[in-house]
ZAPAVEX-715249 format. One record per residue (C-alpha): residue number from 1; residue in three letters; x, y, z. Coordinates in steps of 0.05 Angstrom, whole numbers. Example, Ala and Ser with C-alpha at 12.3 -4.5 7.8 and 13.67 -1.06 7.14 Angstrom:
BEGIN
SITE resi resn      x      y      z
SITE    1  ala    246    -90    156
SITE    2  ser    273    -21    143
This chain:
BEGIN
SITE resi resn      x      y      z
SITE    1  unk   -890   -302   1356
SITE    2  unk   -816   -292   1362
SITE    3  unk   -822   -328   1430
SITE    4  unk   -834   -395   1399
SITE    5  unk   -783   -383   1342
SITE    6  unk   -845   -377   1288
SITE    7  unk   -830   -321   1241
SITE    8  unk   -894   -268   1230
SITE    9  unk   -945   -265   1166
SITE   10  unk   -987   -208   1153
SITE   11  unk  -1037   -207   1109
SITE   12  unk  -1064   -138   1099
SITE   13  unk  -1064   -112   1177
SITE   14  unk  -1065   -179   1205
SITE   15  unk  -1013   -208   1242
SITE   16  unk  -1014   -284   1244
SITE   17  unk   -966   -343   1253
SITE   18  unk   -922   -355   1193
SITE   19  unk   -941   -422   1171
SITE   20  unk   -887   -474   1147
SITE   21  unk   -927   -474   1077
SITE   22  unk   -939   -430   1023
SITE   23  unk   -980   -466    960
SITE   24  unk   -976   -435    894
SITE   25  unk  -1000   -442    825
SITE   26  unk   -982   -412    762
SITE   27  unk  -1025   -408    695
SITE   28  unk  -1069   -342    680
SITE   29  unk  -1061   -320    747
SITE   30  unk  -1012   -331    811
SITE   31  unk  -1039   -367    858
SITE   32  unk  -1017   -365    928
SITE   33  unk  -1066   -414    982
SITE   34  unk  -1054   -399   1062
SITE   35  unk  -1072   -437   1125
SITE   36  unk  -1054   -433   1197
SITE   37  unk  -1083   -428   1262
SITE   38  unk  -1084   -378   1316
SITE   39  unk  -1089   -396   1388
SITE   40  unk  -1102   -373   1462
SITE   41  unk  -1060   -392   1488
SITE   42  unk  -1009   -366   1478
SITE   43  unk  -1046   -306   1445
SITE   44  unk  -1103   -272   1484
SITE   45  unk  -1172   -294   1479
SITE   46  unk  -1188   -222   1448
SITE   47  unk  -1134   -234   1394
SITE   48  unk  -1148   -296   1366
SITE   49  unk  -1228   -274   1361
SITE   50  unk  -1207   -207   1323
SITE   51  unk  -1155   -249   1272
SITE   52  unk  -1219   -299   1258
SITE   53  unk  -1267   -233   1251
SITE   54  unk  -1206   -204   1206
SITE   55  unk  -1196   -260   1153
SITE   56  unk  -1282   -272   1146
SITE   57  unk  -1277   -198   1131
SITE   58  unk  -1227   -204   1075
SITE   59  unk  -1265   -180   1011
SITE   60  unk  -1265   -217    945
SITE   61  unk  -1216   -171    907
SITE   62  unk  -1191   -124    957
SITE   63  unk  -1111   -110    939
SITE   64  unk  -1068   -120   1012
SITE   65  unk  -1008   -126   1023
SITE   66  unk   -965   -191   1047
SITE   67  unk   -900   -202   1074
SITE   68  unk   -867   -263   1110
SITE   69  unk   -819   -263   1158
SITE   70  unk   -786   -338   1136
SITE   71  unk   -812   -328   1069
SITE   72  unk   -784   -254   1040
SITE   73  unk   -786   -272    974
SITE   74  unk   -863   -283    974
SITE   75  unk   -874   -205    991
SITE   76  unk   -921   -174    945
SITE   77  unk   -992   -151    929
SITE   78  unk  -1047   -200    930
SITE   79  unk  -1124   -196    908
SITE   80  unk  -1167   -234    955
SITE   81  unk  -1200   -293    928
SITE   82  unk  -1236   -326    986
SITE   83  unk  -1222   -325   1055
SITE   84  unk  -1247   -365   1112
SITE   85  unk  -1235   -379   1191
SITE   86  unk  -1262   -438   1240
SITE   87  unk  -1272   -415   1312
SITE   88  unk  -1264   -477   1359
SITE   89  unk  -1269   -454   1438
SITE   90  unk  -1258   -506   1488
SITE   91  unk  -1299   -484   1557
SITE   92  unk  -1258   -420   1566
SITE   93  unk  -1193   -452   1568
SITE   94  unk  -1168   -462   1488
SITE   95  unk  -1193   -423   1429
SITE   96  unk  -1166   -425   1367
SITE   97  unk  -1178   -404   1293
SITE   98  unk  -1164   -448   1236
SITE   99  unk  -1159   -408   1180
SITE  100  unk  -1145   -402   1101
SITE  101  unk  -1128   -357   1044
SITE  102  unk  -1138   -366    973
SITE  103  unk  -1097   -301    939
SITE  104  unk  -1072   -278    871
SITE  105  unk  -1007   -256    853
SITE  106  unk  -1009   -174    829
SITE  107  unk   -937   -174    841
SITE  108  unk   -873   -139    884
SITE  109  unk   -874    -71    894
SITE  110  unk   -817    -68    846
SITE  111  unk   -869    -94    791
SITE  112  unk   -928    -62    821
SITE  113  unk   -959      0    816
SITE  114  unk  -1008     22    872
SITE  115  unk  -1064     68    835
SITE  116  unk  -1107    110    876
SITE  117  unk  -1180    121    842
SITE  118  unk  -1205    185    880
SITE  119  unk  -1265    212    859
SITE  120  unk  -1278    286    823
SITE  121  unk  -1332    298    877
SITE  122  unk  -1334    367    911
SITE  123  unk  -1381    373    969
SITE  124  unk  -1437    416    954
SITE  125  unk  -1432    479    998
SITE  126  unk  -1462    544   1016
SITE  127  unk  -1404    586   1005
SITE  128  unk  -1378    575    928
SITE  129  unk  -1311    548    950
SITE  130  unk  -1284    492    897
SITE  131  unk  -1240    465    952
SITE  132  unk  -1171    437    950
SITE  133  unk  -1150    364    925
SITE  134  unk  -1104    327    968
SITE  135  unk  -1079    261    967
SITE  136  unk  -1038    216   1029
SITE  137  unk  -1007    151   1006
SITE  138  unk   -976    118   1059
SITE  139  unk   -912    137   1093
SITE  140  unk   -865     92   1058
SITE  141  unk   -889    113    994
SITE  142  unk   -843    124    925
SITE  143  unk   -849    152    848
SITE  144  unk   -912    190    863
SITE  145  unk   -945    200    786
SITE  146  unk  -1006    244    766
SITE  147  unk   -976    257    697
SITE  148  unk   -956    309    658
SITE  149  unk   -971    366    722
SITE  150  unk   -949    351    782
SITE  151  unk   -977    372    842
SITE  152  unk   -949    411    904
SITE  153  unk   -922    372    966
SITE  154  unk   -934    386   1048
SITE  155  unk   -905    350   1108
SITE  156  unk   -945    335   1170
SITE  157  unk   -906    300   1226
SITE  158  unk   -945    253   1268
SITE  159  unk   -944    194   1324
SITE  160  unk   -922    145   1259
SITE  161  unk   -876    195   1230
SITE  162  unk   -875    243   1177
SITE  163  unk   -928    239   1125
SITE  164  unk   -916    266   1055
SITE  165  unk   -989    300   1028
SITE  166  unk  -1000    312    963
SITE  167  unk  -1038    381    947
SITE  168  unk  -1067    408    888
SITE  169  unk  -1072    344    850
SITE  170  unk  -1090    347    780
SITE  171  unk  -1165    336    760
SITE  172  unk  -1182    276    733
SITE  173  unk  -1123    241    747
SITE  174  unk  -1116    170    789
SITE  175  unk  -1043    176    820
SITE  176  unk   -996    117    819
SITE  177  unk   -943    111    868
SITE  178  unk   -901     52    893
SITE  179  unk   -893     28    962
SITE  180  unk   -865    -38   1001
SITE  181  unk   -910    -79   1021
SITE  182  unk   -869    -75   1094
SITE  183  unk   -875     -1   1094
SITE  184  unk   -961      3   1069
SITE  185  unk   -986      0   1139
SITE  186  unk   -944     56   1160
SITE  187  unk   -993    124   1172
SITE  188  unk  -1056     75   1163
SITE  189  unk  -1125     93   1190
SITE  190  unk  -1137     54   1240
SITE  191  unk  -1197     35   1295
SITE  192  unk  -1176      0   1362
SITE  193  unk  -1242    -28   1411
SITE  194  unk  -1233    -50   1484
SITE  195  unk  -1155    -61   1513
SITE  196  unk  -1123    -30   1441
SITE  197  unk  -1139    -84   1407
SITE  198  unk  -1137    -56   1332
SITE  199  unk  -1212    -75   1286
SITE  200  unk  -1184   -110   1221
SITE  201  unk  -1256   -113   1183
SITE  202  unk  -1321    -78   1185
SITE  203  unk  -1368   -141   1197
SITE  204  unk  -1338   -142   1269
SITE  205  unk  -1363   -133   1341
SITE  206  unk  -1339    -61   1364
SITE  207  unk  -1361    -40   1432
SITE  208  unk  -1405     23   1444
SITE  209  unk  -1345     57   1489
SITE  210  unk  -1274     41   1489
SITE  211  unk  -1258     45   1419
SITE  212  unk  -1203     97   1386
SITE  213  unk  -1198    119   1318
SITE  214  unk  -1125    151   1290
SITE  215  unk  -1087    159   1233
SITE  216  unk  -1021    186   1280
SITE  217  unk  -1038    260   1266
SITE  218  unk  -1113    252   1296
SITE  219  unk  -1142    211   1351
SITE  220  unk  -1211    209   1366
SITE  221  unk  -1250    172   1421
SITE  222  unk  -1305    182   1469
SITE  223  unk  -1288    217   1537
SITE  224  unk  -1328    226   1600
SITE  225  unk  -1303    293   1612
SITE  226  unk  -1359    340   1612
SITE  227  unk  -1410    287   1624
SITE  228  unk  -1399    259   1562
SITE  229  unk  -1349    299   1496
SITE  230  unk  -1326    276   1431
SITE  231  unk  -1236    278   1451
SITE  232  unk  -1207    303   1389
SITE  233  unk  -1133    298   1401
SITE  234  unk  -1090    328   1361
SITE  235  unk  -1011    300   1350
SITE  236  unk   -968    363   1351
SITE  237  unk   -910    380   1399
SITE  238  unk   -891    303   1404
SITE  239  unk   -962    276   1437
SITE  240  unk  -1034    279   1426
SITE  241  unk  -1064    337   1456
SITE  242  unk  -1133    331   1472
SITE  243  unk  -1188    381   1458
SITE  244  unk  -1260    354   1476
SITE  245  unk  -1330    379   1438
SITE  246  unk  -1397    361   1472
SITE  247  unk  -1454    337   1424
SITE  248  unk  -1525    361   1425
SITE  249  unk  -1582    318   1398
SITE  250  unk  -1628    375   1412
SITE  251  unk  -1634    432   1435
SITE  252  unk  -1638    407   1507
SITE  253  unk  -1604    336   1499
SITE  254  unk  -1533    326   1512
SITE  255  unk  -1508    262   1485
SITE  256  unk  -1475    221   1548
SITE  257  unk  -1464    168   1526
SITE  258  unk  -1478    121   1458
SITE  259  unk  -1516     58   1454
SITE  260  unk  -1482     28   1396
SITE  261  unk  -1414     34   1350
SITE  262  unk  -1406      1   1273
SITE  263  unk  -1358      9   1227
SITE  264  unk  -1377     28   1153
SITE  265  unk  -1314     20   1121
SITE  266  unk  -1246     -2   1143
SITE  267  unk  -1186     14   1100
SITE  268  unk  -1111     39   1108
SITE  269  unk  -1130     99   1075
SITE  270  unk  -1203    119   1105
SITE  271  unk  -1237     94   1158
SITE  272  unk  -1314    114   1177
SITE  273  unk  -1341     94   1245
SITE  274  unk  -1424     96   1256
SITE  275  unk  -1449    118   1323
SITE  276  unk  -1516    112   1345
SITE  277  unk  -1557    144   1408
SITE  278  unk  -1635    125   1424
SITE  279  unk  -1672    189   1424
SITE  280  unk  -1739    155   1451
SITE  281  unk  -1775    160   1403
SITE  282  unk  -1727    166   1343
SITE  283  unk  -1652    165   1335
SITE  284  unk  -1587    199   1325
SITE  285  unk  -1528    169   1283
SITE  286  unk  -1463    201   1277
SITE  287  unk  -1416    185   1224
SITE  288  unk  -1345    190   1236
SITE  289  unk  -1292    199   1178
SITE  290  unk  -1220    187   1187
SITE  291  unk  -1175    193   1124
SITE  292  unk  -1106    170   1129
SITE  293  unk  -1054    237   1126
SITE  294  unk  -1119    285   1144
SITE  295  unk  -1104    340   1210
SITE  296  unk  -1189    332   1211
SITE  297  unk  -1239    273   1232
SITE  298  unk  -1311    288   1188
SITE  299  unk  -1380    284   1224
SITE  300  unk  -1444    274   1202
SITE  301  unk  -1498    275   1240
SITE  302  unk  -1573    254   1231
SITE  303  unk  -1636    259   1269
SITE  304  unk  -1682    201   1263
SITE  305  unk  -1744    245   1288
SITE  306  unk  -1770    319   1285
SITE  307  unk  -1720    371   1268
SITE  308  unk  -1693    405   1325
SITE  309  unk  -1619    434   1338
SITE  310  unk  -1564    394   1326
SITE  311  unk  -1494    419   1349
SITE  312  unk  -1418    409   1368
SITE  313  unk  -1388    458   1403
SITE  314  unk  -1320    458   1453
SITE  315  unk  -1327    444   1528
SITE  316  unk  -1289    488   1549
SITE  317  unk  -1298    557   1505
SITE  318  unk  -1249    589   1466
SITE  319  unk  -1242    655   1437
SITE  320  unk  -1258    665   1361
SITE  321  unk  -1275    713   1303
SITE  322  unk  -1342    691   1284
SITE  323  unk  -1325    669   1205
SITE  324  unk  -1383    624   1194
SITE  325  unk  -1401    653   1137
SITE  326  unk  -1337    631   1105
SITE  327  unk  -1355    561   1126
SITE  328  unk  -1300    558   1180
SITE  329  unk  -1289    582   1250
SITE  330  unk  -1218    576   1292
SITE  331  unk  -1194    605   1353
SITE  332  unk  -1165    676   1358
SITE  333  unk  -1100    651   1406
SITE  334  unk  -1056    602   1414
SITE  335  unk  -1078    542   1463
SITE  336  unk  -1024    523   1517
SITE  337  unk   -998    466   1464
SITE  338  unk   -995    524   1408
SITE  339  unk  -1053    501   1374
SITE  340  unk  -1123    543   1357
SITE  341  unk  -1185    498   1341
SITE  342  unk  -1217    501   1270
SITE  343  unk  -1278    476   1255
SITE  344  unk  -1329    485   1199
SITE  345  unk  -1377    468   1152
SITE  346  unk  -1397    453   1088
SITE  347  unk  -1469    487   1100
SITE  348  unk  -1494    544   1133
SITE  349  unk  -1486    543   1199
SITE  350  unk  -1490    574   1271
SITE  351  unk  -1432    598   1310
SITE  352  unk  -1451    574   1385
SITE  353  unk  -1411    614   1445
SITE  354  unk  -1360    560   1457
SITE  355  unk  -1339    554   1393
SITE  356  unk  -1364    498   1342
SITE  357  unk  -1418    474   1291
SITE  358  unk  -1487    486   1304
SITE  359  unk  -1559    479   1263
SITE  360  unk  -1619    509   1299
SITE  361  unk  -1681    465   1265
SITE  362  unk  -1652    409   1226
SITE  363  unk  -1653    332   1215
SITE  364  unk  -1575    329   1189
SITE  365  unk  -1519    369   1193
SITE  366  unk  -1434    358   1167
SITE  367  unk  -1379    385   1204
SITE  368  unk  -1307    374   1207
SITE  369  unk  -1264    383   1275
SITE  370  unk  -1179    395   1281
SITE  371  unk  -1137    439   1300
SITE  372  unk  -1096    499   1264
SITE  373  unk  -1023    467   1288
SITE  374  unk   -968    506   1286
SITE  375  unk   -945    453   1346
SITE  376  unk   -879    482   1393
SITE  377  unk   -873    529   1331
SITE  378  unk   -939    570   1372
SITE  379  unk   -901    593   1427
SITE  380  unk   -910    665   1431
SITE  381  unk   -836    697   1431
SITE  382  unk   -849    763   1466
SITE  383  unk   -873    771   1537
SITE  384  unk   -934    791   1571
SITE  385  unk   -980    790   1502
SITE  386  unk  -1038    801   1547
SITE  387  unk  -1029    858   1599
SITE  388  unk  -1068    804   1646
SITE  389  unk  -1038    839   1709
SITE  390  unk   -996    895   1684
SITE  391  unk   -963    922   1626
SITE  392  unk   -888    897   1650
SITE  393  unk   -844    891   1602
SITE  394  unk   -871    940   1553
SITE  395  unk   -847   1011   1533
SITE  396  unk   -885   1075   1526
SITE  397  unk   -846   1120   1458
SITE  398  unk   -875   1188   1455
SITE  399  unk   -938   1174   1503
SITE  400  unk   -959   1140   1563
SITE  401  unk   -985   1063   1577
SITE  402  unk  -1021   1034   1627
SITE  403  unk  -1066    966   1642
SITE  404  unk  -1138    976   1634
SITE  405  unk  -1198    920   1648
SITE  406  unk  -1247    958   1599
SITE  407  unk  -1249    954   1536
SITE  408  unk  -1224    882   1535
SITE  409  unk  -1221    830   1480
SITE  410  unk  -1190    773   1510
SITE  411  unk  -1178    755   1592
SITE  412  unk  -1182    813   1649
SITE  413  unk  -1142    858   1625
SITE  414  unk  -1111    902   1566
SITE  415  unk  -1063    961   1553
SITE  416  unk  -1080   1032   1535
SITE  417  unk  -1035   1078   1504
SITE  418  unk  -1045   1158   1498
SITE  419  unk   -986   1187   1453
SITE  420  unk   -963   1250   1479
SITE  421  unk   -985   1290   1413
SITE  422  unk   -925   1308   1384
SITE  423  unk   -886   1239   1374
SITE  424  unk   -884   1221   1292
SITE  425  unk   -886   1144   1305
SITE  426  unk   -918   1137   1383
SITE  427  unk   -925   1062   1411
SITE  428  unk   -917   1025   1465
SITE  429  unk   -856    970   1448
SITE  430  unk   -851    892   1472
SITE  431  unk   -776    873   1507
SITE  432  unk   -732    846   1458
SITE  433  unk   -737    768   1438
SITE  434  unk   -693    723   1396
SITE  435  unk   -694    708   1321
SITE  436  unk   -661    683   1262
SITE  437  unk   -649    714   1200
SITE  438  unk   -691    692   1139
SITE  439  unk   -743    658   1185
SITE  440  unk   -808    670   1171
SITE  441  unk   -858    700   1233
SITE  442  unk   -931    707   1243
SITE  443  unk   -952    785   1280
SITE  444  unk  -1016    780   1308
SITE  445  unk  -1062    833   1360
SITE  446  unk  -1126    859   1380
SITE  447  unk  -1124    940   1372
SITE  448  unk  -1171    990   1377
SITE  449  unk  -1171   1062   1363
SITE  450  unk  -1221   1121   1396
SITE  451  unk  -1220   1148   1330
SITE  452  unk  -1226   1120   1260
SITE  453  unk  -1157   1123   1224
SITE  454  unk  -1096   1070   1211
SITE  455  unk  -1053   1041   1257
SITE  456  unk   -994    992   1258
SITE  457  unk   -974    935   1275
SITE  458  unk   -889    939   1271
SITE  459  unk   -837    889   1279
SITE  460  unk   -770    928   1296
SITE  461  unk   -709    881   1273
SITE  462  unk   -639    893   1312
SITE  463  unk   -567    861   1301
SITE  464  unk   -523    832   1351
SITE  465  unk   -496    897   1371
SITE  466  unk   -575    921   1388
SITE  467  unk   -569    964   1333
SITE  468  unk   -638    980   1299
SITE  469  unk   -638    950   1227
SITE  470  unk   -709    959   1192
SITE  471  unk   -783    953   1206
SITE  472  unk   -841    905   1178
SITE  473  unk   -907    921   1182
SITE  474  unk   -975    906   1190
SITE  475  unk  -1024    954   1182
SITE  476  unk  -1107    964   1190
SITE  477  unk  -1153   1030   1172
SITE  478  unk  -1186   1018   1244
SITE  479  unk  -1264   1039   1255
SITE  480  unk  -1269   1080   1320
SITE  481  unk  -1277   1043   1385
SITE  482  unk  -1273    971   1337
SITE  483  unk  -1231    915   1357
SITE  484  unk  -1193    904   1290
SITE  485  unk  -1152    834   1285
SITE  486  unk  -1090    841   1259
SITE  487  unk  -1051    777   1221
SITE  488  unk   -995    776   1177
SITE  489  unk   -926    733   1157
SITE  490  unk   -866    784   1165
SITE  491  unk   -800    751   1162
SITE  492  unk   -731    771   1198
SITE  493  unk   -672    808   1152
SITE  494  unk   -599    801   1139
SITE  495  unk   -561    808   1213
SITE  496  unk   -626    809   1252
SITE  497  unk   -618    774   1324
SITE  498  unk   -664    812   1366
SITE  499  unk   -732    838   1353
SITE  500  unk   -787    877   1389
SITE  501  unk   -866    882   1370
SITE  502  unk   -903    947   1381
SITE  503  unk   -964    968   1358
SITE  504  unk   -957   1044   1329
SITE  505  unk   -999   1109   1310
SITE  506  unk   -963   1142   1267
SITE  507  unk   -957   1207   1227
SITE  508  unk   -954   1258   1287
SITE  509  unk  -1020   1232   1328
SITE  510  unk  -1064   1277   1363
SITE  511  unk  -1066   1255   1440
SITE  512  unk  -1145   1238   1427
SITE  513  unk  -1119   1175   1379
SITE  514  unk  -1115   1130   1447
SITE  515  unk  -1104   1062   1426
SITE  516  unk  -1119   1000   1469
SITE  517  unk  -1084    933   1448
SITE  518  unk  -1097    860   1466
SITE  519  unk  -1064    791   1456
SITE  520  unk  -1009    818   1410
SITE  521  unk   -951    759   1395
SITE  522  unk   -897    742   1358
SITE  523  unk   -881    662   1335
SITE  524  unk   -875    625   1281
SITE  525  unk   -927    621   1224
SITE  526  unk   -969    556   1208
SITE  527  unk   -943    520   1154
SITE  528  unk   -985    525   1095
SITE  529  unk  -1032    471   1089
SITE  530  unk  -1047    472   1164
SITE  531  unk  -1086    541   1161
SITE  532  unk  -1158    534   1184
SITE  533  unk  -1177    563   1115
SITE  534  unk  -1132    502   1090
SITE  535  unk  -1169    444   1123
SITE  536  unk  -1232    474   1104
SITE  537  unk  -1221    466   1027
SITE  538  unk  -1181    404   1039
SITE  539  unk  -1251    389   1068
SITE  540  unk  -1294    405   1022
SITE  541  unk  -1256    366    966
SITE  542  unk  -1237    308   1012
SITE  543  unk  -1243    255    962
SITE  544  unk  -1262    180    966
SITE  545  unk  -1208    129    954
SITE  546  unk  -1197     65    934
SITE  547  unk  -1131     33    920
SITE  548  unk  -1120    -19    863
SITE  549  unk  -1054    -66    842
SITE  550  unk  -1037    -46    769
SITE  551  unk   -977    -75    740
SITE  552  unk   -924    -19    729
């Protein structure tokens, strides 16, 4: 409203006019009484409908957040009392909202303590895990407090900034933390319907297509690539990057398209969004869980009819280990925005070729959906980590090397090595790439052996002068003719500035030990907490919250 020189007041999401007057009462309780009107013009019609939706939506003793812009000194937390708006539309051409607010006082955040009451539930699950419990206040946050332990801390940079998350939080304990009430919003959940236009309630109109739900490290909406896929974009690198999963109602029905979208519940800190598909006869509904610092969105789906498959799986496939039987799956490489999808579930499930979530003969079925991020960090470091057209810029030491297109594990091609049979330490060696010293990396490959023995995985460090300093290693006992994955965190030494990669058969080889190796890279590890074995026990101990005013 800075146009018309009328400072802004927000009460919880809201934006509205600042009005001149602010009535309070003292006694028992604070009392602070609000009115004002919003108007198109000069607002759009859009606005001034979702402001009247947002204030009949306020709930009798939901703790928000208000600030002023004239008014500072009335900043605080508030309990909702009653809340009520008038919509008056004049033929198209004038429509306003006369609305009012009856609050109480909690107090300043200097006076105030927020308390988050998360629940001690852990999803039940096929696979014995106990989960991990993690918390998000918002961004702006201070004087986080669980008690006597503390927990363990994790940054995750997204489109609002960086986000602190809490991990390992004590059991049984309701953290209290302090925040502006300026600063709550920041990080918020958040669900926007047709033109951006951000949902401030849950008993609100939200169209079927159109709508957007985020929380700055995830954004989810419906996309029409593919005929119809669930976009789950991802914030890493400095943008969303989008990675769409198709849905399957059955085993022969695609969902297109839905026929309706609801909203369960709409809070800063967890947001769930209800879609629904006509199955004729019968009906889908799939439940959509956004929690406010999460790298995830949580589905669950249910069939009103028969069982029959239900499934989410990538348009576009992606290579993976199958590791359902951990509950989890994630891709073997690096996407071209250094991110591997992760998926998983808290039941038995299917792995389906693309890569996803799938139940053969079922009514329901949960699932989660992200991304393992390790963002610009996932740039590989070394060259040619695929042999896709030749094996340049790679070294044969004490054998031979050359591109093969069978066996393969990843793409159209591969590289073989033979050592020459008398070499101690035979491999075939990357070209040198940059590093720092005391920076942790993450060695990864595909190897196979024709016989059944160990072989390495070695990370040669070299100073400024290219003189060879040490070796790290990652090693495998390899079953004959078996793709083996190899993974592990080495980290660069005192002087290093160069390294190479090269995957080794050591102790004096036979020339029968031919080794063929796939996809092998160097880059930078994911930061804990990101892992895909990390979001699936943040998963299955992803706890409901609600936030309460407590006087400090």
């Amino acid at each position: 409203m800075g146009l018309f020189n009328w400072g802004d007041l927000t009460i919880g999401r809201m934006p509205l006019r600042e009005t001149f007057v602010a009535t309070e009462s003292g006694g028992d309780a604070r009392g602070l009484d609000l009115a004002g009107q919003e108007s198109y013009p000069p607002l759009t019609r859009a606005q001034v409908i979702a402001r009247h939706d947002g204030i009949n939506s306020l709930t009798p003793g939901q703790a928000i957040p208000v600030t002023f812009t004239d008014k500072p000194e009335r900043n605080g937390y508030y309990a909702v009392k009653t809340a009520s708006s008038t919509y008056t539309e004049y033929l198209g051409e004038v429509a306003t909202a006369d609305w009012k607010v009856s609050l109480d006082r909690i107090g300043s955040d200097a006076e105030t303590d927020l308390q988050s009451r998360l629940t001690g539930a852990v999803r039940l699950n096929d696979f014995a895990l106990t989960g991990e419990r993690w918390h998000a206040p918002p961004i702006g946050h201070y004087g986080y407090y669980t008690g006597a332990t503390n927990p363990t801390t994790m940054s995750r940079t997204g489109a609002d900034g960086t986000i602190t998350v809490y991990r390992t939080v004590p059991a049984n304990t309701s953290p209290r933390w302090g925040c502006l009430p300026t600063a709550y919003l920041a990080g918020r959940v958040r669900v926007t319907t047709t033109g951006g236009q951000e949902v401030y309630g849950t008993d609100v109109p939200l169209a079927a297509t159109g709508w957007s739900l985020t929380n700055g490290l995830i954004n989810v909406t419906w996309s029409a690539t593919g005929g119809g896929t669930l976009d789950v974009q991802s914030y890493t690198g400095g943008a969303y990057q989008t990675k769409p999963w198709t849905v399957f109602a059955g085993s022969t029905i695609q969902v297109t398209a839905w026929d309706g979208a609801t909203l369960l519940r709409n809070d800063p800190e967890m947001v769930i969004l209800r879609l629904t598909k006509g199955l004729s006869p019968g009906r889908l509904t799939l439940d959509l869980t956004l929690r406010r610092g999460s790298r995830t969105v949580e589905g669950y789906m249910q069939r009103g009819t028969q069982a029959d498959l239900l499934k989410v799986q990538l348009n576009t496939a992606e290579a993976f280990v199958d590791t359902s039987a951990q509950g989890y799956l994630t891709a073997t490489n690096d996407d071209a925005d250094g991110n591997r999808f992760a998926c998983g579930s808290a039941r038995t499930f299917v792995a389906p070729a693309n890569g996803g979530v799938q139940k053969n003969t079922t009514t329901a079925m949960d699932f989660w959906l992200g991304v393992s991020s390790t963002g610009g960090g996932g740039v590989t470091l070394n060259g040619n980590p695929g042999f896709e057209t030749n094996v340049t810029g790679w070294t044969a030491n004490g054998g031979t090397a050359v591109r093969v297109t069978t066996p393969v594990k990843v793409g159209v091609g591969a590289a073989q090595f033979t050592p020459n049979g008398v070499a101690q330490f035979p491999s075939i060696e990357s070209a040198g790439f940059a590093v720092t010293t005391g920076t942790a990396y993450r060695a990864t490959a595909w190897i196979r052996c024709a016989t059944a023995r160990n072989v390495d995985l070695n990370i040669n460090w070299f100073n400024n002068a290219a003189a060879y300093l040490s070796t790290s290693t990652v090693t495998n006992a390899v079953l004959a003719n078996t793709w083996t994955f190899y993974d592990g965190n080495v980290t660069a030494p005192a002087n290093a500035v160069t390294a190479t990669v090269s995957p080794t058969v050591p102790n004096f080889p036979p020339a029968t030990d031919v080794i063929v190796v796939d996809e092998v890279r160097v880059r930078l590890p994911v930061a804990s907490g990101d892992a895909a074995t990390d979001l699936r026990n943040m998963y299955i101990a992803a706890m409901p919250e609600a936030v309460y005013g407590v006087r400090r």
